[in-house]
C-alpha positions in Angstrom: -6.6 3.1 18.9 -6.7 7.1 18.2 -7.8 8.5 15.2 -4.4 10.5 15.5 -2.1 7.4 15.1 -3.9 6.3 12.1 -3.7 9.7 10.8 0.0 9.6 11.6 0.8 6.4 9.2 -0.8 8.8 6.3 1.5 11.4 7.1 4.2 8.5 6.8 3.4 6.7 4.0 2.8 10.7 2.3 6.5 11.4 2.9 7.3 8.1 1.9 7.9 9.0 -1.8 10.5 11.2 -1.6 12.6 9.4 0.7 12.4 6.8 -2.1 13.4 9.1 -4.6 16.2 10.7 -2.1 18.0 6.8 -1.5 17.1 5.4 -4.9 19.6 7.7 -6.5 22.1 5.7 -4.5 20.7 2.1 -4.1 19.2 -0.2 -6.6 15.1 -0.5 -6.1 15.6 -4.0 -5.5 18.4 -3.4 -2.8 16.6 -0.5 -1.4 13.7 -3.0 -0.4 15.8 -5.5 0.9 17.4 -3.1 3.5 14.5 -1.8 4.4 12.6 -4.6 5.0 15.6 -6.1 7.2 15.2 -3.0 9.6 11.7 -4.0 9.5 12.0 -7.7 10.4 13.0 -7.1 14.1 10.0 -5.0 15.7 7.2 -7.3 13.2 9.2 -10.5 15.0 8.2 -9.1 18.7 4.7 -8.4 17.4 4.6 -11.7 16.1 6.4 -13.7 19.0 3.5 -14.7 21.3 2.2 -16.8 17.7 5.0 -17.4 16.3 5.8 -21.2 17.7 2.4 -22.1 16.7 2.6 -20.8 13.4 0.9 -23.5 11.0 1.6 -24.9 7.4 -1.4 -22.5 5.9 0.3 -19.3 7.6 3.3 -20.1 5.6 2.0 -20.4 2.1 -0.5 -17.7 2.8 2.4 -16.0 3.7 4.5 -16.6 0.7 2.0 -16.2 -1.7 0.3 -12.5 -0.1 4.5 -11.7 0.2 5.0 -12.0 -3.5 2.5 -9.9 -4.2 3.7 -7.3 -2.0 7.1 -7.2 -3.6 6.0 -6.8 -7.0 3.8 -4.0 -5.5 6.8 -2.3 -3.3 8.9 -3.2 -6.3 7.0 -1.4 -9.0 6.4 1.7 -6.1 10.0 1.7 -5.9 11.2 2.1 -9.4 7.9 4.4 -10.6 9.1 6.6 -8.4 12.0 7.4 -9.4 10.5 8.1 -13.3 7.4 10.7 -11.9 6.8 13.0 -9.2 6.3 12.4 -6.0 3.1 14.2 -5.6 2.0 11.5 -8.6 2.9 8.5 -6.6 0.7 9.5 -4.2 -2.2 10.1 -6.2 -1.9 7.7 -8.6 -1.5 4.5 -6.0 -4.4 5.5 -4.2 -6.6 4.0 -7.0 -6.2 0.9 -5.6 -8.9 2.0 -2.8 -11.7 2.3 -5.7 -10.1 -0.2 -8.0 -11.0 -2.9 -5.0 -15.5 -2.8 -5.3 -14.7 -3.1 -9.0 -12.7 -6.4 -8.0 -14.6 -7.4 -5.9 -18.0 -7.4 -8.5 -16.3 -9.4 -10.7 -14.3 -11.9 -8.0 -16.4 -12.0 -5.5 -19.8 -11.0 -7.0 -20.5 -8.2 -3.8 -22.6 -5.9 -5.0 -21.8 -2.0 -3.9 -23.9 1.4 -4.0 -23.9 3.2 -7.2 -22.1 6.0 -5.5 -18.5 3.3 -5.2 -18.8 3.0 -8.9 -19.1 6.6 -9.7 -16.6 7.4 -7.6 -14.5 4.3 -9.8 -14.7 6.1 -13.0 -13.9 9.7 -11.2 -10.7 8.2 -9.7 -9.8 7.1 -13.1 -10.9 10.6 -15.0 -8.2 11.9 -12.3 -5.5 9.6 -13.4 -6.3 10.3 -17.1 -5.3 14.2 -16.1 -2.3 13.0 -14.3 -0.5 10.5 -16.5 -1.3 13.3 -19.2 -0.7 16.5 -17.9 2.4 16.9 -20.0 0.4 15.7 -23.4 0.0 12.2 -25.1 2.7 11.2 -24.1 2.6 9.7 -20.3 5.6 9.4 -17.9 6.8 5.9 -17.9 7.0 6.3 -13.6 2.8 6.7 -13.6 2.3 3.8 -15.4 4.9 1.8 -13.2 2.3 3.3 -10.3 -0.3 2.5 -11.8 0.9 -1.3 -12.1 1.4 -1.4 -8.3 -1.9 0.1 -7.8 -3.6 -2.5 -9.6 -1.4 -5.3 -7.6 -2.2 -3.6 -4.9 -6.0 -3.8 -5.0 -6.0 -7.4 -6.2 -3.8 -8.2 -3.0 -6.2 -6.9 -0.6 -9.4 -8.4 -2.8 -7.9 -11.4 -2.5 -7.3 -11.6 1.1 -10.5 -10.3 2.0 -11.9 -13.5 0.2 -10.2 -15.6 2.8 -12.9 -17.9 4.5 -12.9 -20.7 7.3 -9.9 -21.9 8.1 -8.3 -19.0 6.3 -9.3 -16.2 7.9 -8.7 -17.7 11.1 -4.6 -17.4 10.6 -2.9 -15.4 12.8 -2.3 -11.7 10.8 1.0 -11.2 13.0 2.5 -14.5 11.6 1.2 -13.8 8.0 2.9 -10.4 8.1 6.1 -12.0 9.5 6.1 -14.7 7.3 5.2 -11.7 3.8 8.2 -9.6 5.3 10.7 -11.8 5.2 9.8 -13.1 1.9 9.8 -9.6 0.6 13.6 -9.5 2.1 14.3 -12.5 0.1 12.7 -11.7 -3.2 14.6 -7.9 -3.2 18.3 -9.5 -2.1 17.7 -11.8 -4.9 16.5 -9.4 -6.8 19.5 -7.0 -6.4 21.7 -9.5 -7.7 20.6 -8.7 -11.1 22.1 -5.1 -10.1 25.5 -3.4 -10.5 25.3 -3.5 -6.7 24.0 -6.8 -4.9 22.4 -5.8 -1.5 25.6 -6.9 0.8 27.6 -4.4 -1.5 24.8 -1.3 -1.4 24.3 -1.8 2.5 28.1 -1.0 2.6 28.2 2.1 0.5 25.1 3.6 2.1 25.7 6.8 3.7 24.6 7.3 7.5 21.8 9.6 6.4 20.5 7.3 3.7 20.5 4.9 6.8 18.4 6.9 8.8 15.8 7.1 5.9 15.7 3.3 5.1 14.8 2.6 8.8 12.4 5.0 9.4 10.3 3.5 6.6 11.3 0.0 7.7 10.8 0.8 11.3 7.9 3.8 11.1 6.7 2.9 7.3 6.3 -1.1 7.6 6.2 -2.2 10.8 4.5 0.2 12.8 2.3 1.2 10.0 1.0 -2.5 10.5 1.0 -2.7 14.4 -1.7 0.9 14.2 -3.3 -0.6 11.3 -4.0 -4.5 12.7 -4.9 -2.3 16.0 -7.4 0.1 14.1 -9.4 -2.9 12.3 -10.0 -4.7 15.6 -11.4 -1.1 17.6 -12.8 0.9 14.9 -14.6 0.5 11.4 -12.5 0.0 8.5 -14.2 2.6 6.6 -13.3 5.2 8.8 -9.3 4.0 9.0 -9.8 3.8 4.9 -11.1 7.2 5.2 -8.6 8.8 7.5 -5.8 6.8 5.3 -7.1 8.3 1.7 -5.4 11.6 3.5 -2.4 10.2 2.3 -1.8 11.6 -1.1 -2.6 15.0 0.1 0.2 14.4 2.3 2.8 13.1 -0.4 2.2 16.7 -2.1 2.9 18.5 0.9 6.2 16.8 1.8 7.0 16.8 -2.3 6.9 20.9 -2.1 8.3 21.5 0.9 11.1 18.7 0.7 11.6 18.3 -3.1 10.5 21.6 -4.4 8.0 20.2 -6.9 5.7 22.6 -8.3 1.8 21.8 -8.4 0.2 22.4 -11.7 -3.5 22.9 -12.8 -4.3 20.1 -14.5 -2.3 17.7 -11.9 -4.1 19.5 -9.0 -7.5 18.6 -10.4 -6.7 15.3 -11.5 -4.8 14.7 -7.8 -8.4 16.0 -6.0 -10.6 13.9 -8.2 -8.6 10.8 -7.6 -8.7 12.0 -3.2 -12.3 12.8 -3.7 -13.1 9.6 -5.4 -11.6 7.5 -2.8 -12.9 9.2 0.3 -17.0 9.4 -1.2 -15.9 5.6 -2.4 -14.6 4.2 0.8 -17.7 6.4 3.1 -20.2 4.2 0.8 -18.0 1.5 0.6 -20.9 -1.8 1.9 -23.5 -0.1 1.9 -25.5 -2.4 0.3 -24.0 -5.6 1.9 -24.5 -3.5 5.0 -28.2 -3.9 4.1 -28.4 -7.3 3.8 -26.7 -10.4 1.6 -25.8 -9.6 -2.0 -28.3 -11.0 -4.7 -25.5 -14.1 -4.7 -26.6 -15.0 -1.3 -23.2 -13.9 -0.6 -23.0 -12.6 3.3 -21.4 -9.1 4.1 -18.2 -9.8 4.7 -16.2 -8.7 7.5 -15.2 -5.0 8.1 -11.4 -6.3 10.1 -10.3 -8.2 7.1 -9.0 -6.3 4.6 -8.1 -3.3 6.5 -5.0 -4.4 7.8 -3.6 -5.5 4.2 -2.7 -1.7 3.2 0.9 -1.2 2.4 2.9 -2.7 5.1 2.2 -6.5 4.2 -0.2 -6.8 4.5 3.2 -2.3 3.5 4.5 0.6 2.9 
């Protein structure tokens, strides 16, 4: 798998943001996600179909469980972003890259160079300049971001634990199985609305159509496919690395598409936060890489968290 299709899902998931913002002023959050995750469903089920019919009982609550985390994360993505910038959301969600060592220390007990923590408190001096540029008082959106951030980081921790049995489930069913509960969670979700999902999907303009499936088609499911791809024929610090392009990405398609400006204080704050996660995610295991933790713990494998970014795993 090319270094250029990786790079590709960054450019993406960077323009991801304001085609939130451009349908959420016509669709609920909730309703947004169900769409989009329906246009998703039918490319994930050919990935999935060769494991599909021997999909077991684990896969299914694995499934559930690693789905309902992604919705509260694609949930909260959805709605912050509608209350900050777009350049924001893309800064501010990539502190789930350095927020995950930190997890893992305490949930895990893995050990990491020096260098993974530093770059930790860096990331989060960049989100201090971010959330307030505009003075004590932060935007509620960065916060929301911040929530799915966190989510986010726990979500891959969490699967990376996976052991045994566990990590032998098939990823293709598991992302199957998280997309449709994702679908089911929003649609029930968007009952709660003005506009229950049946209703938005009829009032959605052909150009708001075209952007929900080319992040359900382009932003979800092929963003997994290049992802599960890139974890089995490549390292997963250099996919982390090449995906940590995406916030620079967000700002480029939030000037040229949404006219936001770029000020001082949120440019530094924005190249702290990119900094931190690329120096964090190039010394990411270095010292598992060197031998068992002082647990006893062995270094995990590169291929298993990788694949968890945003598409399900999405975004």
């Amino acid at each position: 798998m090319s270094d250029a299709s990786v790079l590709l899902v960054a450019v993406i998931w960077g323009s991801s943001y304001v085609v939130m913002q451009d349908v959420g002023e016509s669709v609920s959050a909730a309703g947004f996600l169900s769409l989009r995750f329906l246009t998703a469903l039918p490319a994930i089920a050919l990935i999935a179909a060769p494991t599909l019919r021997r999909i077991t009982r684990s896969e299914l609550l694995s499934g559930a469980f690693f789905g309902t985390l992604l919705f509260g994360i694609l949930i909260l993505e959805t709605v912050g972003v509608k209350h900050t910038s777009a350049a924001n959301s893309g800064f501010l969600i990539t502190v789930s890259v350095v927020l995950i060592p930190v997890l893992e220390r305490f949930i895990s007990h893995r050990r990491q160079s020096v260098m993974v923590y530093a770059a930790t408190v860096t990331a989060l001096i960049g989100c201090g300049l971010l959330v307030l540029e505009k003075g004590l008082h932060p935007q509620s959106g960065d916060l929301i971001i911040l929530g799915a951030a966190l989510i986010r980081a726990t979500q891959i921790t969490l699967f990376g634990r996976r052991s045994g049995a566990s990590a032998a489930q098939s990823l293709s069913n598991l992302t199957l199985v998280e997309f449709v509960v994702v679908t089911l969670l929003a649609g029930a979700a968007s009952c709660f609305t003005p506009e229950p999902v049946w209703q938005a999907a009829g009032a959605v303009s052909g150009q708001n159509w075209l952007l929900i499936a080319y992040l359900g088609v382009l932003g979800t499911s092929y963003a997994f496919f290049i992802q599960l791809r890139a974890a089995r024929t490549s390292s997963s610090t250099r996919v982390g690395l090449i995906l940590a392009t995406e916030p620079l990405f967000a700002v480029v398609f939030a000037v040229l598409t949404a006219g936001e400006g770029i000020g001082l204080v949120q440019g530094i704050g924005g190249g702290l936060i990119v900094l931190a996660a690329t120096v964090g995610r190039h010394f990411e295991g270095r010292v598992a890489a060197n031998g068992p933790s002082a647990q006893g713990e062995e270094p995990p494998r590169a291929d298993r968290t990788e694949v968890q970014g945003r598409s399900g795993t999405a975004a």
